[in-house]
TORSELO-988427 format. One record per residue (C-alpha): residue in one letter; x, y, z; residue number from 0. Coordinates in Angstrom, 3 decimals, padded with zeros to 6 digits, always signed. Example, Ala and Ser with C-alpha at 12.3 -4.5 7.8 and 13.67 -1.06 7.14 Angstrom:
// TORSELO-988427
r type = A u = +012.300 v = -004.500 w = +007.800 seq = 0
r type = S u = +013.670 v = -001.060 w = +007.140 seq = 1
// end
This chain:
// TORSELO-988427
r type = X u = -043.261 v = +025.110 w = -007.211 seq = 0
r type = X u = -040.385 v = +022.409 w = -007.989 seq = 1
r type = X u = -041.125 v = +022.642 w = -011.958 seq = 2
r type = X u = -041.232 v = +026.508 w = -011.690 seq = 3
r type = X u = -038.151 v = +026.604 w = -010.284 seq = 4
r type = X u = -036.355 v = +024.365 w = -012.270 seq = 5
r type = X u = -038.031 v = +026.396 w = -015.371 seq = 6
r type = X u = -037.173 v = +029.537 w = -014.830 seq = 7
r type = X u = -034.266 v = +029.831 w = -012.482 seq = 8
r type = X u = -030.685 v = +027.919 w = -012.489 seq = 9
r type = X u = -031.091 v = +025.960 w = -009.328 seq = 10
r type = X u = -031.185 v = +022.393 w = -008.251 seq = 11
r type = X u = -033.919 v = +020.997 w = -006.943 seq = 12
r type = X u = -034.513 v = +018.579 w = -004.168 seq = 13
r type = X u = -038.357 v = +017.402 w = -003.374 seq = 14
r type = X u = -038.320 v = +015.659 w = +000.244 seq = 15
r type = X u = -041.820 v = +013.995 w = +000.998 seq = 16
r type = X u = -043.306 v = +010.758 w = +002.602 seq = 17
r type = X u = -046.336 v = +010.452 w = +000.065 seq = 18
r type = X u = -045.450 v = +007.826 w = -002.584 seq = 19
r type = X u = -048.322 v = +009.601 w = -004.659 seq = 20
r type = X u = -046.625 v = +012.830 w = -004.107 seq = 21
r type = X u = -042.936 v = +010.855 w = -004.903 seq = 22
r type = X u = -044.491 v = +009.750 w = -008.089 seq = 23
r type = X u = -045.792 v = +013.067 w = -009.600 seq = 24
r type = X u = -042.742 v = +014.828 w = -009.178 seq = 25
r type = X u = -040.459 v = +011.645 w = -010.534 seq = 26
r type = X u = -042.875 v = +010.846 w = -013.765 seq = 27
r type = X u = -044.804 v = +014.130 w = -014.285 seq = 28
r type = X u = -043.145 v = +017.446 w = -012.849 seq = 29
r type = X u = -039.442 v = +017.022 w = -013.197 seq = 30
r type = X u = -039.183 v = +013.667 w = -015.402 seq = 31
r type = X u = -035.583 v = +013.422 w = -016.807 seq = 32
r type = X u = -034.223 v = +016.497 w = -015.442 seq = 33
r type = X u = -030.600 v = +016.330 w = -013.775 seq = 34
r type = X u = -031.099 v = +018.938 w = -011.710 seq = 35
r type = X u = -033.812 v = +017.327 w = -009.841 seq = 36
r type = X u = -033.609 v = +014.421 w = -006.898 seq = 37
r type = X u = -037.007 v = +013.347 w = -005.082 seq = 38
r type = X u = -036.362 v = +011.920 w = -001.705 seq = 39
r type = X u = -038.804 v = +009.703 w = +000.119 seq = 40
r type = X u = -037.905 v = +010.529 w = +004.054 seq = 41
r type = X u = -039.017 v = +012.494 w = +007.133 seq = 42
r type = X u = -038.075 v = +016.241 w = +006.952 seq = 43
r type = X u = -036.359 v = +015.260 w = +010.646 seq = 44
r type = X u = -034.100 v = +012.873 w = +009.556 seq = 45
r type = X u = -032.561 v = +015.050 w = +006.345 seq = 46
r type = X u = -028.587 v = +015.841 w = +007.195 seq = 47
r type = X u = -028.368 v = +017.916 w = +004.324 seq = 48
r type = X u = -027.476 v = +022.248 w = +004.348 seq = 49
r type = X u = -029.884 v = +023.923 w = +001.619 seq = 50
r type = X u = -029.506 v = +027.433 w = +000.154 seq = 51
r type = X u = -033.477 v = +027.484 w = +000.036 seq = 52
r type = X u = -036.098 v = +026.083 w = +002.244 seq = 53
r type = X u = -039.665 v = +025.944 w = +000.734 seq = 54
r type = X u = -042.766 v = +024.076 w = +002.264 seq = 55
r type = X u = -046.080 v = +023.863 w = +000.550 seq = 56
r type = X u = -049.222 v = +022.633 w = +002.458 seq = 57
r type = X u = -046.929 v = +020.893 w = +004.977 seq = 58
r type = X u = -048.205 v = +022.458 w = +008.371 seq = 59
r type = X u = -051.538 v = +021.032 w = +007.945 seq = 60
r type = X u = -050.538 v = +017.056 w = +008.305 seq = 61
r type = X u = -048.784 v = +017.508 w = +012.291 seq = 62
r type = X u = -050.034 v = +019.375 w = +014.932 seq = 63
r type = X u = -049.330 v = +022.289 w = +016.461 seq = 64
r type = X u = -047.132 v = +020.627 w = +019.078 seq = 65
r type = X u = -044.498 v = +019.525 w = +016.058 seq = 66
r type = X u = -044.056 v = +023.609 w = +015.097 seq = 67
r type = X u = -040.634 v = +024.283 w = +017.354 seq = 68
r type = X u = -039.270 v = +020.840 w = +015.891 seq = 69
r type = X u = -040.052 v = +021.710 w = +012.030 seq = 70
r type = X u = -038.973 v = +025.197 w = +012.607 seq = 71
r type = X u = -035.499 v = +024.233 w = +014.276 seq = 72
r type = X u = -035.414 v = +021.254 w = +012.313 seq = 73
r type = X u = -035.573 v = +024.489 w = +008.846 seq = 74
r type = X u = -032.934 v = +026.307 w = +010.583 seq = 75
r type = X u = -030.614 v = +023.698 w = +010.644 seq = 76
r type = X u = -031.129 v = +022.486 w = +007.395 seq = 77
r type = X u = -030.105 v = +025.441 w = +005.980 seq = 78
r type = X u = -027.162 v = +027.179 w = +005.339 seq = 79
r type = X u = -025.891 v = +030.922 w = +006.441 seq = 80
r type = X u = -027.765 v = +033.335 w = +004.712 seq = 81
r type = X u = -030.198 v = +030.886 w = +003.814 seq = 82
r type = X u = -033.692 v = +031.630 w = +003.213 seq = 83
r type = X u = -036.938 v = +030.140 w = +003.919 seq = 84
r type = X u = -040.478 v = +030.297 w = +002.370 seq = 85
r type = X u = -043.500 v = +028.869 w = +003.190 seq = 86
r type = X u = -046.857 v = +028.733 w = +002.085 seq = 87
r type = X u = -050.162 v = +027.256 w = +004.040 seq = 88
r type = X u = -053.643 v = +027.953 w = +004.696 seq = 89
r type = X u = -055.033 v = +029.213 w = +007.965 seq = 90
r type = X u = -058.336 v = +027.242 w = +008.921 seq = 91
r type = X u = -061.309 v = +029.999 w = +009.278 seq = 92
r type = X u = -061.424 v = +029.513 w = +012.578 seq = 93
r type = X u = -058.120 v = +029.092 w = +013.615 seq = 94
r type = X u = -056.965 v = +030.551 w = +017.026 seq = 95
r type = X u = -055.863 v = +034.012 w = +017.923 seq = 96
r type = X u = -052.700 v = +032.582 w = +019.166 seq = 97
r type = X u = -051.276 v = +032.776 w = +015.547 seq = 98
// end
C-alpha cells in the first residue's frame, strides 16, 4: 500500500512495524531511496506522533480480540482532526457473530 501511495499520490509515508523482515522490505525493496518515506521499528502503542491518515494491513490478526479498544483508541489518538482511517483484514470463516 506504502509504494502505491508514494506512487501515485503526494504524501509522506511512514511504515510503523515490529517485523525486522517486514522493516527490511519496505527499507531495501518498496520505498528504497525515497525521501518521503521513514520505516519505524516500534509498537503501534508507544507512537506519539498525529497522522493525517491511518492505514493497517493484516494487523488485527497478530493480538487478540481483547487488544481491539486499545488499537482502536490508540488510532484515534494518533490521528489528527479530520483524520481518516482505513483498514483492511480478513475475517476467519468461522469467526463469531459478535462482529
Amino acid at each position: 500500500m506504502g509504494k502505491y501511495l508514494i506512487a501515485n499520490h503526494d504524501c509522506w509515508y511512514t511504515g510503523i512495524s515490529l517485523a525486522q523482515s517486514h522493516i527490511d522490505y519496505a527499507l531495501n525493496v518498496m520505498c528504497k531511496g525515497n525521501k518521503r518515506v521513514k520505516i519505524v521499528k516500534q509498537d503501534y502503542r508507544d507512537i506519539e506522533q498525529k497522522f493525517d491518515r491511518i492505514f493497517f494491513v493484516g494487523v488485527s490478526e497478530h493480538f487478540g480480540r481483547e487488544y481491539y479498544r486499545l488499537f482502536f483508541e490508540t488510532v484515534h489518538e494518533n490521528l489528527k482532526k479530520d483524520g481518516g482511517f482505513c483498514a483492511a483484514y480478513r475475517l476467519r470463516q468461522h469467526h463469531s457473530s459478535a462482529c
